[in-house]
DRENKOL-314883 format. One record per residue (C-alpha): residue in three letters; x, y, z. Coordinates in steps of 0.5 Angstrom, whole numbers, padded with zeros to 4 digits, always signed. Example, Ala and Ser with C-alpha at 12.3 -4.5 7.8 and 13.67 -1.06 7.14 Angstrom:
ALA+0025-0009+0016/SER+0027-0002+0014/
# end
This chain:
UNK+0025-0004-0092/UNK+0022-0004-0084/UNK+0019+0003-0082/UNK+0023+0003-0077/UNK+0020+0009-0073/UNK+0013+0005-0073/UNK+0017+0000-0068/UNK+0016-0001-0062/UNK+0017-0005-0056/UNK+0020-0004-0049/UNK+0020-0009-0044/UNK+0015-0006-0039/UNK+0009-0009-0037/UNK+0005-0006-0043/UNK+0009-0010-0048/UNK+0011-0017-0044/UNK+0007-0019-0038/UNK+0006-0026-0035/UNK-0001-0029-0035/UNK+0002-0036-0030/UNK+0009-0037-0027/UNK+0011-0040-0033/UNK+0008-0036-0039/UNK+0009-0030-0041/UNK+0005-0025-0047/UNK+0009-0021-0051/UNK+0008-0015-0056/UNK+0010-0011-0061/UNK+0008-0005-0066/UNK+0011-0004-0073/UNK+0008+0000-0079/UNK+0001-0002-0082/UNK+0002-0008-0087/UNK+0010-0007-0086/UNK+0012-0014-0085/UNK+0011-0020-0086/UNK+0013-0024-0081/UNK+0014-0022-0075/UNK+0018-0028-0070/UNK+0021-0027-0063/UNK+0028-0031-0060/UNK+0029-0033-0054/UNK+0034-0036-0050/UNK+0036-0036-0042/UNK+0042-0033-0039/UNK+0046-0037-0038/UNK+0044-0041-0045/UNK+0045-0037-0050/UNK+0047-0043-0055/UNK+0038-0045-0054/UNK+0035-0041-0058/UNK+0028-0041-0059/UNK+0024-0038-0063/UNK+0016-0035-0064/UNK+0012-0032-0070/UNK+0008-0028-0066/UNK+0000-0026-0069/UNK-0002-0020-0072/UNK-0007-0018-0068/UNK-0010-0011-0069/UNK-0009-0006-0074/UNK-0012+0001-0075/UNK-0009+0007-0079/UNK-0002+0006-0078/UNK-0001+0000-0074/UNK+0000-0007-0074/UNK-0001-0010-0067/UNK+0004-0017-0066/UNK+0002-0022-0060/UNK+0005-0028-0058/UNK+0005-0033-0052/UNK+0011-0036-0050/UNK+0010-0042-0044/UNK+0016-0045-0041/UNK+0017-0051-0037/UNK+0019-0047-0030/UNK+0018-0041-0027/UNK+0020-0035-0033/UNK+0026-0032-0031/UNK+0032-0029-0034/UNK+0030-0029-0040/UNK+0033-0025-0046/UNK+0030-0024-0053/UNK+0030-0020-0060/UNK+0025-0019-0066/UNK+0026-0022-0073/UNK+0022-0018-0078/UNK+0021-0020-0084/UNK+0019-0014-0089/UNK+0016-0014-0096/UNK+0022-0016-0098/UNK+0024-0021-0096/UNK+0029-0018-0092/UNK+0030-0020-0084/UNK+0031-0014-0079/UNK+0033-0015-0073/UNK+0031-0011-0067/UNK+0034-0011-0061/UNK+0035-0006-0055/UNK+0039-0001-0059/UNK+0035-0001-0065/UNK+0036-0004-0072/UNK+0040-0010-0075/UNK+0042-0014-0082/UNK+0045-0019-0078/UNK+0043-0022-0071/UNK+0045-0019-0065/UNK+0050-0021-0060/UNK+0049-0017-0054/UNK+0044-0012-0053/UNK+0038-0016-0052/UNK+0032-0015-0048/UNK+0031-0019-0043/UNK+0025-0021-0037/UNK+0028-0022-0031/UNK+0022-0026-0026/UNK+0015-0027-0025/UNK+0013-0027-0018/UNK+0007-0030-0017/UNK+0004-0024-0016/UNK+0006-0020-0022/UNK+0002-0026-0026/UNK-0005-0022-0029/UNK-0011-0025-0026/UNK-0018-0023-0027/UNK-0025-0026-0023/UNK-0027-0032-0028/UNK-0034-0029-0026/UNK-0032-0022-0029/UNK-0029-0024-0035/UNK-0035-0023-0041/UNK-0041-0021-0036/UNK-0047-0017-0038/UNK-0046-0010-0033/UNK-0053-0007-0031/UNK-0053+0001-0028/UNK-0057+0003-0024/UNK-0058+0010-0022/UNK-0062+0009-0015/UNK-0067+0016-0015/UNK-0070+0014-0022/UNK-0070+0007-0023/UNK-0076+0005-0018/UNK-0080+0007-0012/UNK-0082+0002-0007/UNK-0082+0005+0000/UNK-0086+0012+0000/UNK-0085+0012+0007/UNK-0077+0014+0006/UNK-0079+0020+0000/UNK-0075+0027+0001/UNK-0080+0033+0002/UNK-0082+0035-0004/UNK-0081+0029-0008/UNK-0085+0030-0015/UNK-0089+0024-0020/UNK-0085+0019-0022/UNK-0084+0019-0029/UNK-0083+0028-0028/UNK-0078+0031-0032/UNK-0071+0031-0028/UNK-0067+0037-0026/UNK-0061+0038-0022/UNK-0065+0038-0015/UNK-0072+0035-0015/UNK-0073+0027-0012/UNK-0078+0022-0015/UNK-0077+0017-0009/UNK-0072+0011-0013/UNK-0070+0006-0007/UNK-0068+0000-0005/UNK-0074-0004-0005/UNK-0075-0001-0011/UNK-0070-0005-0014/UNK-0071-0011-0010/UNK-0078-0011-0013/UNK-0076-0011-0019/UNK-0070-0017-0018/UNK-0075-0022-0023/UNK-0074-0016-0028/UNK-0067-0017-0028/UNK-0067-0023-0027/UNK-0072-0025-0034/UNK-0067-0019-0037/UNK-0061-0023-0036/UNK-0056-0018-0034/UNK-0051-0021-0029/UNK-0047-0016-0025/UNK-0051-0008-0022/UNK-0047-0003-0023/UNK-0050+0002-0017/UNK-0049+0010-0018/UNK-0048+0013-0010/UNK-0052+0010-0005/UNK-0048+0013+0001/UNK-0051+0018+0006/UNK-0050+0024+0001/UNK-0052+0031-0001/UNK-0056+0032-0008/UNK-0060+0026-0012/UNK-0054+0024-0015/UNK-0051+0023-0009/UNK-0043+0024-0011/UNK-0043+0029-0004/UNK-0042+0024+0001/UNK-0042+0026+0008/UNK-0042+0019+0010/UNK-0039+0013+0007/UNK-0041+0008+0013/UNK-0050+0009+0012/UNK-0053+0008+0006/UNK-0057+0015+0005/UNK-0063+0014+0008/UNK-0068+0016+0001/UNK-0065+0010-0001/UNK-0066+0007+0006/UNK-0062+0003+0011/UNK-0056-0002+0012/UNK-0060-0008+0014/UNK-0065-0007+0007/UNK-0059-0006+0004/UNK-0056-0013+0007/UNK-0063-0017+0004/UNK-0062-0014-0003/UNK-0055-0016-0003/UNK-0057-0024-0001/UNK-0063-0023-0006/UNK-0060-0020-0011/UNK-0054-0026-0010/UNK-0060-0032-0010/UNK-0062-0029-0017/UNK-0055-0030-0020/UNK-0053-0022-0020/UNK-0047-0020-0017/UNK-0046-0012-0014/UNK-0041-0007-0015/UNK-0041-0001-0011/UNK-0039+0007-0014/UNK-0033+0009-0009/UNK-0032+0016-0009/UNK-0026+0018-0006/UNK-0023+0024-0010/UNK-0028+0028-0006/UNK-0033+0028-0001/UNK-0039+0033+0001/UNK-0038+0040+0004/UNK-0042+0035+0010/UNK-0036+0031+0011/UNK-0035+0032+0019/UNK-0028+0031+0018/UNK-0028+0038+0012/UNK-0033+0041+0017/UNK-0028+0040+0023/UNK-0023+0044+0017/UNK-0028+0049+0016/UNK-0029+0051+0024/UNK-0022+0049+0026/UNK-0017+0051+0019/UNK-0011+0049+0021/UNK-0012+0047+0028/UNK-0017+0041+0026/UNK-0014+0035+0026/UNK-0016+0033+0019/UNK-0013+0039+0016/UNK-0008+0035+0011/UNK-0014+0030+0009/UNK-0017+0036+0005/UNK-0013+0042+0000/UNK-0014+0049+0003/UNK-0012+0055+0000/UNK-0012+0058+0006/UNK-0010+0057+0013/UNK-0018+0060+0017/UNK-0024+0063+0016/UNK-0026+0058+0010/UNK-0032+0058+0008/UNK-0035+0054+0002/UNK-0032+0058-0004/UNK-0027+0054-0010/UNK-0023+0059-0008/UNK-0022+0056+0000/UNK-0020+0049-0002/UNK-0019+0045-0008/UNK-0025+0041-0011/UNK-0027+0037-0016/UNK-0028+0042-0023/UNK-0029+0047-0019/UNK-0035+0045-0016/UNK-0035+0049-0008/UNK-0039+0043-0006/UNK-0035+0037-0008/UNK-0028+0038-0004/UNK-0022+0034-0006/UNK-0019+0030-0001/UNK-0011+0029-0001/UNK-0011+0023-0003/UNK-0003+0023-0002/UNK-0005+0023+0005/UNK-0005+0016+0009/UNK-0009+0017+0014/UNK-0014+0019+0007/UNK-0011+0012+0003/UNK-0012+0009+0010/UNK-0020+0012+0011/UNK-0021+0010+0004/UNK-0019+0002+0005/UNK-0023+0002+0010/UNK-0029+0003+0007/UNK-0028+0000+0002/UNK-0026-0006+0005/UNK-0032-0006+0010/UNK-0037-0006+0005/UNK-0034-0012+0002/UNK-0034-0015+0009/UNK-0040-0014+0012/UNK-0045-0014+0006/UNK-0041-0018+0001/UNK-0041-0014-0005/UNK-0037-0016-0011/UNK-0032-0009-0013/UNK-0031-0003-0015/UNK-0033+0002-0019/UNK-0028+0008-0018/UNK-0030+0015-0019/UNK-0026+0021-0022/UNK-0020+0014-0021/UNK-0015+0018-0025/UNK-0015+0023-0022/UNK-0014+0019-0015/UNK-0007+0018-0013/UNK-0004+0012-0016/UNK-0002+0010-0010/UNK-0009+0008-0006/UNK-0011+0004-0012/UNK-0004-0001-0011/UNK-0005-0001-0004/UNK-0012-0002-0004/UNK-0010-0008-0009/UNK-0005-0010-0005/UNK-0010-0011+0001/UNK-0017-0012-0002/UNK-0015-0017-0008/UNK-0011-0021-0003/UNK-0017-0022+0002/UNK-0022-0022-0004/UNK-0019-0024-0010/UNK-0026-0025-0013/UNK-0027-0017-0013/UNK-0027-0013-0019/UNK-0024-0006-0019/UNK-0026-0002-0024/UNK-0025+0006-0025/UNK-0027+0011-0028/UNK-0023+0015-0034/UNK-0026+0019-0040/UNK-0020+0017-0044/UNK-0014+0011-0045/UNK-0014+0008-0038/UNK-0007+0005-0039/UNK-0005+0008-0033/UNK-0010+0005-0028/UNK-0010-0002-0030/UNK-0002-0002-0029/UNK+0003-0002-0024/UNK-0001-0007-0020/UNK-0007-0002-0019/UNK-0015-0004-0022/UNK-0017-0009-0027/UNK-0021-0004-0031/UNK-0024+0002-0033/UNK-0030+0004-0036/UNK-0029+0004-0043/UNK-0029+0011-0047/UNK-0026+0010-0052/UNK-0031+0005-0054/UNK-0037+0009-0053/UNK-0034+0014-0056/UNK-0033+0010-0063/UNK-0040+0007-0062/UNK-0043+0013-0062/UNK-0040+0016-0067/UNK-0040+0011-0072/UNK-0047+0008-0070/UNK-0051+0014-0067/UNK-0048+0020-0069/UNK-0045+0018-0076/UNK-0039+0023-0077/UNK-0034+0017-0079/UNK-0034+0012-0084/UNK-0033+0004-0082/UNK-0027+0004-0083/UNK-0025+0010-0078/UNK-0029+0006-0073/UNK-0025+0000-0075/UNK-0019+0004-0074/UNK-0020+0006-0067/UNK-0024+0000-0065/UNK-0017-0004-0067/UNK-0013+0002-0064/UNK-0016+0001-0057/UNK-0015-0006-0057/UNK-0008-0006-0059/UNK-0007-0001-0053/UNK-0010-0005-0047/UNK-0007-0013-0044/UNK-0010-0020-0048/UNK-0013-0020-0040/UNK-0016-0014-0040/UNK-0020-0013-0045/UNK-0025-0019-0042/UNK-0026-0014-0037/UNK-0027-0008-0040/UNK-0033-0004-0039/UNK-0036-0002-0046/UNK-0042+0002-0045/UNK-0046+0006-0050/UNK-0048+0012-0045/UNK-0048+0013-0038/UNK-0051+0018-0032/UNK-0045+0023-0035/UNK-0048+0022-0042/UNK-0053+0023-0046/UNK-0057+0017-0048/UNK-0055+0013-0055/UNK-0063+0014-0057/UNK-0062+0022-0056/UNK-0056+0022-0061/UNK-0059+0018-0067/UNK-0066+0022-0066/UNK-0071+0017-0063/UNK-0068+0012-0068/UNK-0068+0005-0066/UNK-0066+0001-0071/UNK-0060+0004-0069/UNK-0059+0003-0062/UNK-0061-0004-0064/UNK-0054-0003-0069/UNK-0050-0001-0063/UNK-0053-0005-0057/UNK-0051-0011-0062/UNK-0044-0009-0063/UNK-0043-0008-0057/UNK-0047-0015-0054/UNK-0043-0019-0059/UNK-0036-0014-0058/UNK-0030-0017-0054/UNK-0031-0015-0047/UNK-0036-0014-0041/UNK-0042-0010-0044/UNK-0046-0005-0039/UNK-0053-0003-0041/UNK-0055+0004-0037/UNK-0062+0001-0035/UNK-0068+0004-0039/UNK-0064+0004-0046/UNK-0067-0003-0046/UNK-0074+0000-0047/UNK-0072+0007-0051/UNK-0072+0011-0045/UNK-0069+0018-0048/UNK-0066+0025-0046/UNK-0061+0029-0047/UNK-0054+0030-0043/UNK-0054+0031-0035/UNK-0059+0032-0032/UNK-0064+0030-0038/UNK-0061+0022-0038/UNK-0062+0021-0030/UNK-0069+0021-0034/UNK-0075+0015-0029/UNK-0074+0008-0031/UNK-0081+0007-0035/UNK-0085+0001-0032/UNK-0091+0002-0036/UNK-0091-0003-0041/UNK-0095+0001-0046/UNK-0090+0006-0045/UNK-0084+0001-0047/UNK-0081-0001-0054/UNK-0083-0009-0052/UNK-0080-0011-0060/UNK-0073-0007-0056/UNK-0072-0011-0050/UNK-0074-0017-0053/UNK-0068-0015-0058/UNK-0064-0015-0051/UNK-0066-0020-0049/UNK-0064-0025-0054/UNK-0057-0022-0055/UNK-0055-0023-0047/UNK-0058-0030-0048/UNK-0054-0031-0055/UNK-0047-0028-0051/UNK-0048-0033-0045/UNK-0050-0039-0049/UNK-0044-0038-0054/UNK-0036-0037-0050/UNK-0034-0035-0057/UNK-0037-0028-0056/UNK-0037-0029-0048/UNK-0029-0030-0047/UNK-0026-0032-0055/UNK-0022-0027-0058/UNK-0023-0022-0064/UNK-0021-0021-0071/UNK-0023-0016-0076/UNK-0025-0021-0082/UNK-0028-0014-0088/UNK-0029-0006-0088/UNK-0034-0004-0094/UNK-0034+0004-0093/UNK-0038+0005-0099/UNK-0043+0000-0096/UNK-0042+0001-0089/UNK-0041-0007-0087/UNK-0036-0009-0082/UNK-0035-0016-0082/UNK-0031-0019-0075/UNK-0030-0026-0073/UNK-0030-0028-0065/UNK-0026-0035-0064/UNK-0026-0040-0058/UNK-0023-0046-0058/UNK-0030-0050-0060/UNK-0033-0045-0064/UNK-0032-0039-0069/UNK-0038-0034-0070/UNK-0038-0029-0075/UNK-0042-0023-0075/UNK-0043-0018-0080/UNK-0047-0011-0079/UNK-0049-0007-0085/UNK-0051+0000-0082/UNK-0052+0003-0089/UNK-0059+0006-0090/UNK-0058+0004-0098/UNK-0065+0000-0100/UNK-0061-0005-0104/UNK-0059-0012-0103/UNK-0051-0012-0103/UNK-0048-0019-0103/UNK-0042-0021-0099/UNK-0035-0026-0099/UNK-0038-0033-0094/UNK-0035-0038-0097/UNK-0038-0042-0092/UNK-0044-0044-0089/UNK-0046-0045-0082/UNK-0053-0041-0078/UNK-0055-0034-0076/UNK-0056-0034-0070/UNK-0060-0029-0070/UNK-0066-0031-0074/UNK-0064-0038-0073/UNK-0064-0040-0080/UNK-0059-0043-0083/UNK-0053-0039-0088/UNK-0051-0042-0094/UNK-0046-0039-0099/UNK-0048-0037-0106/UNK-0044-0041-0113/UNK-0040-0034-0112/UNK-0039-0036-0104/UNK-0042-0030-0103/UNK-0049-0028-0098/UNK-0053-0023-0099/UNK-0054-0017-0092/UNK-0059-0012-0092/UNK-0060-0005-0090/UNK-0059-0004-0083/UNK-0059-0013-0081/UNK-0055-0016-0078/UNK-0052-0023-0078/UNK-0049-0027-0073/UNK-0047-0033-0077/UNK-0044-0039-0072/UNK-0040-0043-0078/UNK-0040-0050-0080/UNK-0032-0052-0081/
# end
């Protein structure tokens, strides 16, 4: 008997969605380990006496779900198309699931259907963004190569942060370190603000078109873009534009005017006049008085933040977006800012910030990806902090990519900290043998894998302002054996597409011995990783009847009599097989 209640499929975009003209990706939740079978009937319209049929993959399955997927390619474009579900239960038993619920027999209406694909519903991604290695970089702290451009009171690099002081991080900085980077591997900066802008952070902005002259000019940032593009690096931009800085002219005319100011409606005032720098005048970001919110409903707003960001992209050839506070922006500036923006660049990336489920922002033709929590989250919890089991990882590992498209997953960012979050080292106590669990798992994950700069050497610190910490440039200061073990996870994830672009599957879960045990598959190669976090001293031998190489040791890997292998405490293995 099918759990019926577990069975979900609706054809919206979230379940059935085009990846050409021609081929259409569909999906379906039932109950964990409920059926056996899952296929999907289709037929066109007017030819309901040719029906095809597709057994979908179980894809993912966590706690209480199974996740079903499967591709249907037609000979012309897909159109009118109508389907129903064949389930087949532990039984034997066939239920078919149809848009009103269940049958023992096949239905003879009530179907879903998909009606067309435009060409621009069909779900793209830059080739480029697909798998890349992010590199964040917070300006004021990551290197100071200009004195000249210092803020008044600027302190010794290296000095311990806080909400207000300045150590002098600028462009030159960064092109002085280009070689770094470049040794380093990572192909893609992600840049906190760098516009015009109160505080060190630089989230207040008072002007989108300058770059903050602590940091330096228009025309250095125009030579770091072309340098950094030589070296093979690609940029993207933080865009706030949920909020400005109370030096905003246009909320400064507001303060001086009320409602008489033309840019009266840009903002969210409580009150008509006399506003002065309170939450309680106008609206904010998390009652911050300094940050005002913009109305974003507004189209003069969406109009102004189009703009900027298209003049960015025109003038100094930047790669994307990172969207600040994204979900909190009204959904209609990032598909108007799609629409615009990815038909005159369609090599950009959009990219917004969400602490949660981004299901909202990479729908409805809005961005291409979102900063993934919910990867964090599990890694933190699982690797650094050590609150649940491996199989709980699992679980929510498994949920989230049953949540998100096929496509997107290629795009997610999946961080580990962040300028908003303690460092990985500060939750697992300085341990680096665990961050070197967790930054492989998230080097050899589905996905785009960010470093927030300075992990790679240990930097430490606690939430913000402590994780905003000085990059450390002293070599005797630096974890080398750390940044050697970056170093050789990048190069594996660019010389193998099975862990840049191929898919993932769970292989085993061991909670007594905290193993977890995934494959990720291309079409020319299958690499299997196993990760043992257990802190147990004993040898522990596992299920490989294979054989193939470690590519992380370079050795190769061949299966005991029993076809098994043995994984130490805290190793990891990434065993590319021999078929």
């Amino acid at each position: 008997m099918v759990k019926k209640e577990a069975v979900l499929h609706l054809n919206t975009e979230d379940y059935i969605y085009p990846v050409a003209r021609n081929r259409l990706v569909i999906k379906i939740r039932t109950a964990k380990d409920d059926i056996t079978e899952c296929r999907v009937i289709h037929f066109y319209r007017t030819d309901p006496g040719s029906r095809n049929h597709l057994c979908l993959e179980k894809k993912y399955t966590d706690e209480l779900f199974d996740y079903y997927e499967g591709e249907i390619e037609f000979s012309k474009v897909a159109r009118y198309h109508k389907y129903y579900f064949r389930l087949t239960d532990n039984d034997g038993t066939d239920w078919f699931y149809f848009v009103n619920g269940f049958s023992r027999h096949e239905p003879e209406d009530g179907f879903f259907e998909f009606l067309y694909t435009n060409p621009g519903d069909v779900i793209s991604y830059p080739d480029w963004a697909k798998g890349a290695v992010y590199y964040q970089i917070f300006p004021e702290r990551f290197a100071n190569g200009d004195i000249r451009n210092d803020p008044p009171g600027t302190e010794a690099w290296g000095t311990l942060p806080t909400r207000e002081n300045y150590m002098g991080g600028d462009i030159k900085g960064v092109r002085d370190k280009i070689p770094y980077l470049k040794e380093l591997g990572i192909e893609v900066i992600y840049f906190n603000p760098i516009f015009m802008a109160d505080f060190n952070h630089k989230y207040a902005t008072t002007d989108y078109y300058r770059i903050d002259p602590m940091f330096g000019t228009n025309e250095e940032f125009g030579i770091l873009m072309k340098e950094l593009h030589k070296a093979g690096i690609r940029v993207i931009l933080d865009g706030v534009f949920n909020h400005t800085g109370i030096h905003f002219k246009q909320f400064e005319d507001v303060m001086e005017k009320g409602t008489d100011s033309e840019y009266y409606d840009w903002f969210l005032p409580c009150k008509s006049r006399d506003i002065t720098v309170t939450h309680k005048d106008y609206e904010c970001v998390g009652a911050y008085k300094f940050m005002p919110k913009l109305n974003s409903s507004n189209p003069k707003v969406r109009k102004f933040i189009i703009d900027v960001m298209d003049f960015w992209i025109s003038e100094y050839g930047i790669d994307g977006w990172r969207l600040d506070v994204a979900d909190e922006v009204d959904g209609n500036v990032w598909q108007e800012a799609r629409t615009v923006l990815k038909e005159r660049y369609p090599e950009i990336i959009l990219m917004g910030e969400t602490w949660g489920f981004g299901g909202t922002l990479v729908t409805g033709k809005r961005l291409d990806s979102v900063m993934n929590y919910m990867f964090r989250d599990a890694v933190r919890d699982y690797f650094g902090l050590e609150v649940i089991s491996a199989n709980e990882f699992n679980n929510r590992i498994n949920r989230m990519l049953g949540l998100y498209k096929k496509d997107t997953l290629d795009v997610l960012y999946n961080l580990i900290d962040s300028h908003d979050t303690e460092r990985f080292l500060f939750y697992c106590k300085e341990d680096t043998s665990k961050l070197k669990l967790a930054s492989a798992f998230q080097m050899l994950f589905i996905g785009a894998p960010a470093i927030y700069y300075g992990d790679e050497v240990g930097l430490t610190g606690d939430n913000d302002p402590d994780c905003r910490r000085c990059m450390e440039w002293d070599e005797s200061k630096q974890n080398r054996e750390l940044l050697l073990w970056y170093k050789k996870l990048i190069r594996l994830r660019k010389e193998h597409t099975a862990i840049r672009n191929g898919s993932f599957r769970t292989v085993s879960v061991n909670d007594q011995e905290d193993i977890i045990s995934f494959d990720r598959i291309s079409e020319d190669e299958t690499i299997r990783v196993i990760i043992r976090k257990s802190s147990s001293d004993k040898e522990v031998r596992i299920d490989f009847p294979v054989e193939g190489t470690d590519l992380i040791t370079g050795r190769k890997v061949k299966c005991d009599p029993d076809g098994k292998i043995a994984i130490n405490p805290c190793e990891i293995k990434a065993i590319k097989v021999i078929n």
